[in-house]
C-alpha positions as CSV (number, residue, x, y, z in Angstrom):
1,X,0.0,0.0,0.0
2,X,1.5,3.5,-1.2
3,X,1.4,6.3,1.5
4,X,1.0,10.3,0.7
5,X,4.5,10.1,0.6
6,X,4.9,8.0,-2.3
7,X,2.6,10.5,-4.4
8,X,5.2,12.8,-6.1
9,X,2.3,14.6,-8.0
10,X,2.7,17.2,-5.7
11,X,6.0,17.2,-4.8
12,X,7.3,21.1,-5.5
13,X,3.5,22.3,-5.2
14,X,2.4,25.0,-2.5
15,X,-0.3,24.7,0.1
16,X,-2.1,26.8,2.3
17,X,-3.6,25.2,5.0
18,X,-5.8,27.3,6.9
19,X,-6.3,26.2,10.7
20,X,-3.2,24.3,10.5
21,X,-2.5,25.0,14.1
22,X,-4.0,22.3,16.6
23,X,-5.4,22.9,20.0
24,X,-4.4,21.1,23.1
25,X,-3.2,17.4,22.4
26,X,-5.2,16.5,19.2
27,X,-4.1,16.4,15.9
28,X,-7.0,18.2,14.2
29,X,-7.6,18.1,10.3
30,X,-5.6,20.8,9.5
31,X,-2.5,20.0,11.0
32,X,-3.1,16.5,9.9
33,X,-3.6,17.9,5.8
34,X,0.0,19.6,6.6
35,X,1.7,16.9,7.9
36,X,0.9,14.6,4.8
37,X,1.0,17.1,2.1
38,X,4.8,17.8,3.6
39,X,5.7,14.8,3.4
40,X,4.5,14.5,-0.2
41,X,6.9,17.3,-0.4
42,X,4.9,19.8,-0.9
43,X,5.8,23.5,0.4
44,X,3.3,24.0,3.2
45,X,2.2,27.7,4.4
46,X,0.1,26.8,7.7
47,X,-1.7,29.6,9.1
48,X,-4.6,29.9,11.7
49,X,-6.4,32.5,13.3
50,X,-4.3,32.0,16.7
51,X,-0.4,32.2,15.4
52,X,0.8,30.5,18.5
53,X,-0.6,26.8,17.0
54,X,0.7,27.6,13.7
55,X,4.1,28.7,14.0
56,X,4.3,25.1,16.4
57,X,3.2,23.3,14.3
58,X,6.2,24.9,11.1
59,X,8.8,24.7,14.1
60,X,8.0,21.1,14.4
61,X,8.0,20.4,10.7
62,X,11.7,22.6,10.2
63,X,13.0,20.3,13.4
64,X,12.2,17.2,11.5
65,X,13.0,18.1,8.2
């Protein structure tokens, strides 16, 4: 079975994800949609209407990446 990973269709691409930043100690769907479209290798903008959750969530993606 191929994970988001494997897709290289959007390798390159740019996404905004809007409410990327997740609240308390859940995942939510936005964070969740920028977590696999980086690791598609996509270039993922996350922004939310709280920065705080957002720029986490990009520090944690530059710390892994």
């Amino acid at each position: 079975m191929q994970g988001p990973e494997d897709d290289a269709r959007l390798a390159g691409k740019v996404a905004l994800i809007s409410g990327g930043g997740a609240v308390g100690g859940g995942i939510g769907n936005g964070r969740a949609a920028a977590i696999l479209l980086a690791r598609t290798g996509a270039k993922v903008l996350v922004a939310d209407r709280d920065p705080k959750p957002a720029e986490r969530e990009s520090q944690e993606h530059e710390r892994k990446h």
